[in-house]
Backbone as a ProteinNet text record, in pm:
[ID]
protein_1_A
[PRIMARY]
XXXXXXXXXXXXXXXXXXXXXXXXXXXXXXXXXXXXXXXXXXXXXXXXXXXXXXXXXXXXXXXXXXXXXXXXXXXXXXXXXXXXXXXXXXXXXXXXXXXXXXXXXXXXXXXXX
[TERTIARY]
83.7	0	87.6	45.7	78.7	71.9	167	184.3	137.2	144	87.6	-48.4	-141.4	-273.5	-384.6	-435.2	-546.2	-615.9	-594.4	-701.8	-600.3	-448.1	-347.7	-359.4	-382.6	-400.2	-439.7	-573.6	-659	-586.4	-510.6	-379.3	-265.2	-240.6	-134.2	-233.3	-360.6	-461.4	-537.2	-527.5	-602.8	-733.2	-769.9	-920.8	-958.6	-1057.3	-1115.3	-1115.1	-1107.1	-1039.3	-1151.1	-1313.1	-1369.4	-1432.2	-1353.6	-1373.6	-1325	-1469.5	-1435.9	-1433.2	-1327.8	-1359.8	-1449.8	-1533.6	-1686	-1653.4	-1569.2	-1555.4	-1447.5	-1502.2	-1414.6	-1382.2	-1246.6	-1227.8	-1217.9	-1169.3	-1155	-981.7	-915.4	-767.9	-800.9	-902.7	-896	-972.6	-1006.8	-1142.7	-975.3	-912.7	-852.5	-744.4	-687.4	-615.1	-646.1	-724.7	-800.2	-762.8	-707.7	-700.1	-845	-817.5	-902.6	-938.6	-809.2	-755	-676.3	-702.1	-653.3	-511.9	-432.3	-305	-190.7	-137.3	44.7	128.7	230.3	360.4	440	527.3	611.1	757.2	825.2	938.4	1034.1	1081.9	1209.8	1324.5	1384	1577.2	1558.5	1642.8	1679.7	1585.9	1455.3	1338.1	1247.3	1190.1	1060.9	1142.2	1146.4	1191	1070.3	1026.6	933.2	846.9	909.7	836.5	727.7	782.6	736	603.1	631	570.3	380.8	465.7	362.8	326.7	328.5	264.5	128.2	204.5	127.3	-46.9	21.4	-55	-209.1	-134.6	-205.3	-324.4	-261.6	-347.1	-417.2	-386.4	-522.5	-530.1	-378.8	-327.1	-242.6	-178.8	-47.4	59.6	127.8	277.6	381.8	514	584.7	773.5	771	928.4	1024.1	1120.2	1245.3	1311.6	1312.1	1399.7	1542.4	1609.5	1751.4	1773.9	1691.1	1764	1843.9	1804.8	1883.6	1964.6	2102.5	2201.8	2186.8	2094.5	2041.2	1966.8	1922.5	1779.2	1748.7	1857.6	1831.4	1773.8	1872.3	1849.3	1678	1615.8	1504.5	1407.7	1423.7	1353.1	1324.2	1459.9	1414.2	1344.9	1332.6	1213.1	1073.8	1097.4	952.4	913.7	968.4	902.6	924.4	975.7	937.8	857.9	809.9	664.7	550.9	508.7	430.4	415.6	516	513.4	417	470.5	425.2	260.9	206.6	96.4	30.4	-94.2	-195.8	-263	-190.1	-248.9	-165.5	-204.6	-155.6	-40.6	64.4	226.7	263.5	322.6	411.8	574.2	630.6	800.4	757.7	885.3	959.9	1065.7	1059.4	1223.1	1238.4	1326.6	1366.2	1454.1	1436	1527.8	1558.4	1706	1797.4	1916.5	1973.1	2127.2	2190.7	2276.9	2422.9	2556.1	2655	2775.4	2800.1	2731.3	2747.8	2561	2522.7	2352.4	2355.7	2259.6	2210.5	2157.2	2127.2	2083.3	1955	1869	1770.6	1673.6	1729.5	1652.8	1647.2	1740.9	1741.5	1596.4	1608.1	1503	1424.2	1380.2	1244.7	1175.6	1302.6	1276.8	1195.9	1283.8	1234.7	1113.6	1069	904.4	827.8	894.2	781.4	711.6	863.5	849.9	776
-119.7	0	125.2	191.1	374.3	443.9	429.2	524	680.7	708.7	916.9	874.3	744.3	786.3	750.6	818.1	900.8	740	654.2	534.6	442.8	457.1	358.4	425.2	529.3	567.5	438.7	344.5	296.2	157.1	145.6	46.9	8.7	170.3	204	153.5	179.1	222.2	69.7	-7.7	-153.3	-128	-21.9	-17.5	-61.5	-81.4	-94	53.3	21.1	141.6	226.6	155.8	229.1	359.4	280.1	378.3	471.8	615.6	760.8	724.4	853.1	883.2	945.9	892.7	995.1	1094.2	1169.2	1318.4	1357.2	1481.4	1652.5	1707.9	1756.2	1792.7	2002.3	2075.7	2237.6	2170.7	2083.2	2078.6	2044.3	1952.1	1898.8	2000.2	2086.6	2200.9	2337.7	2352.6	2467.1	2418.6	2289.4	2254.7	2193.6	2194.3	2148.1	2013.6	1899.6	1757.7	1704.5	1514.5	1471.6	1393	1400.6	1278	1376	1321.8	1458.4	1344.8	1309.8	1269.7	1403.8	1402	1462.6	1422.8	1426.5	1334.4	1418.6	1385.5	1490.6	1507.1	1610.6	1606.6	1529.9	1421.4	1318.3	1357.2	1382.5	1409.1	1303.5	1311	1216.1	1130.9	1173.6	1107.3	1207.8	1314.2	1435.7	1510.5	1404	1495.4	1498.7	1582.1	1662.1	1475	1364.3	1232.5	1215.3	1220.4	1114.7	1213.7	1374.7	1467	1478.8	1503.4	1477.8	1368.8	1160.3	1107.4	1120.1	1176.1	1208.1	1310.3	1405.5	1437.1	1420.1	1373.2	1294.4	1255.8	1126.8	1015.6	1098.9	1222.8	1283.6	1337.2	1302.1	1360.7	1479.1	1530.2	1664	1646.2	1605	1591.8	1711.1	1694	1751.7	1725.4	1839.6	1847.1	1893.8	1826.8	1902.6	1942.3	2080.1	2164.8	2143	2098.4	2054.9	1991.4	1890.2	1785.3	1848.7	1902.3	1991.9	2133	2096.9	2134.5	2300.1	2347.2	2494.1	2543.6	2664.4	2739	2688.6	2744	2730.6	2607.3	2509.1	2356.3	2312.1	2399.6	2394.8	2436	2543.8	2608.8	2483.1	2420.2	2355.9	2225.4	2157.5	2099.1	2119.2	2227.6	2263.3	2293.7	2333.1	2331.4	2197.7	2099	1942.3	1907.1	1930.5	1899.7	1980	2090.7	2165.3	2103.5	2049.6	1927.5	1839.2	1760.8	1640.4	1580.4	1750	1737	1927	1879.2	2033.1	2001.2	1958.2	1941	2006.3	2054.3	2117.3	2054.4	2063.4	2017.3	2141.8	2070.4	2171.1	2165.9	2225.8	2236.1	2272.7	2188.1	2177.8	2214.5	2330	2365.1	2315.4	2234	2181.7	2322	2350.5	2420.9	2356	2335.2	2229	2333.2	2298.9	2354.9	2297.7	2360.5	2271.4	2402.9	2322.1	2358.2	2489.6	2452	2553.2	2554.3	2636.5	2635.8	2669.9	2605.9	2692.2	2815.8	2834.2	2953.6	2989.2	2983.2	2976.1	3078.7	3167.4	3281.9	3300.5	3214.5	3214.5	3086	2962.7	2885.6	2952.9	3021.9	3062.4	3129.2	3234.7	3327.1	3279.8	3143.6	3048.7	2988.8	2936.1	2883.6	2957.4	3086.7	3201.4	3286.2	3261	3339.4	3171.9
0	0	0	-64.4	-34.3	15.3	141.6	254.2	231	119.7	109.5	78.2	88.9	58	148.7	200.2	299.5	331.6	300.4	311.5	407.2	395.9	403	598.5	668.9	748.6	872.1	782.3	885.9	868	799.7	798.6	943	956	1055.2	1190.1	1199.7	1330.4	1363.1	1249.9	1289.6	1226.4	1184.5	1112.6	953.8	958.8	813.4	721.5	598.6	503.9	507.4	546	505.2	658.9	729	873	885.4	977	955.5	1104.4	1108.2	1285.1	1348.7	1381.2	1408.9	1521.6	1513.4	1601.7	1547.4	1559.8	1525.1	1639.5	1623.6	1762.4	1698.9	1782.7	1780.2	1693.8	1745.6	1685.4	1551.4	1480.4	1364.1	1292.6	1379.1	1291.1	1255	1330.1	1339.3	1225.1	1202.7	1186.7	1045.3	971.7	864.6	856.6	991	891.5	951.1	915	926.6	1044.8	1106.1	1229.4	1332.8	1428	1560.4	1584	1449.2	1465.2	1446.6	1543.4	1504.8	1509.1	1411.9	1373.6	1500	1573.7	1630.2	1591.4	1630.9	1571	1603.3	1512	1499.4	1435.1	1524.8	1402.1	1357.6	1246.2	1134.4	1072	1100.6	1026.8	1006.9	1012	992.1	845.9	750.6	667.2	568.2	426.6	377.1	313.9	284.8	245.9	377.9	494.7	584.2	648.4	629.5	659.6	572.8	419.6	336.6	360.7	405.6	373.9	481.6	623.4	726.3	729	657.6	605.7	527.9	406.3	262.9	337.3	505.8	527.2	630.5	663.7	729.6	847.6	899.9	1004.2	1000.3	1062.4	1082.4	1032.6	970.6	940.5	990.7	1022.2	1073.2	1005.3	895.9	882.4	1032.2	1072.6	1189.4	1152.9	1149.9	1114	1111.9	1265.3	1254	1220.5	1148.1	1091	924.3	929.1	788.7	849.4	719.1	799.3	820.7	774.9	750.2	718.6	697.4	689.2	476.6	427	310	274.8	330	312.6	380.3	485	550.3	452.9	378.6	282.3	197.7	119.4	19.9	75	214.6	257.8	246.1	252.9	308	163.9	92.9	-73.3	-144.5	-62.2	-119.7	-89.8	74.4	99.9	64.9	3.4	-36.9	-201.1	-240	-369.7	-376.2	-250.5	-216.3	-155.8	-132.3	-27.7	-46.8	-53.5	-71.1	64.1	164.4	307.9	383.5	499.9	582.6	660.1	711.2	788.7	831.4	951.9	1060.3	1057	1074.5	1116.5	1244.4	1301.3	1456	1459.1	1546.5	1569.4	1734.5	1722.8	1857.1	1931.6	2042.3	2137.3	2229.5	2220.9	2310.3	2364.4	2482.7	2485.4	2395.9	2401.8	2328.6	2333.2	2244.3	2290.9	2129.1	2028.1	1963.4	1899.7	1980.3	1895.2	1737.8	1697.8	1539.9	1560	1427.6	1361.1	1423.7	1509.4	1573.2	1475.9	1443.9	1416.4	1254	1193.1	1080.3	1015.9	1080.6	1073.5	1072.3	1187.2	1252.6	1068.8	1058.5	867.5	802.4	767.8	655.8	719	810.2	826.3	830.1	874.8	849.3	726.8	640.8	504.2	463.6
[MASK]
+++++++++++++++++++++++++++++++++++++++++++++++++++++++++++++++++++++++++++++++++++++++++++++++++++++++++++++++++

């Protein structure tokens, strides 16, 4: 099956393809999906595929920002998943200590622009 398509969802959940979730929540109303699912942010896995398929199937998808080595490189995520999907996805910017932080403010640009 095809993980980016909206049916493959009730796959992941144990349900039959043809099962709706009978409630709307204020998150799935505000949020235009179909499923009060959110992917959350994973380094080295929330990249713009796994985001869009999240999506597609009806839930939130979520690109992580740090996982790309920079804003530019963030940009061109986020315009792979806007490819990939006419559904709504989030970016995560993780805020962690560390010994040399990123660009904090440069990310922030690019999800905003």
């Amino acid at each position: 099956k095809d993980p980016t398509r909206p049916e493959s969802l009730s796959l992941y959940l144990h349900l039959p393809s043809s099962y709706s979730m009978p409630i709307q929540t204020k998150l799935t109303k505000d949020l235009g999906i179909e499923y009060p699912i959110i992917q959350g942010g994973m380094h080295y896995v929330g990249y713009a595929g796994m985001a869009a398929a999240v999506s597609n199937a009806g839930g939130l998808g979520t690109i992580t920002a740090l996982t790309q080595p920079n804003a530019e490189a963030l940009r061109k995520e986020i315009r792979k998943c806007r490819s990939l999907t006419k559904k709504p996805f989030a970016v995560n910017i993780t805020l962690l200590p560390a010994l040399v932080p990123p660009d904090y403010k440069s990310y922030a640009k690019v999800v905003v622009d």
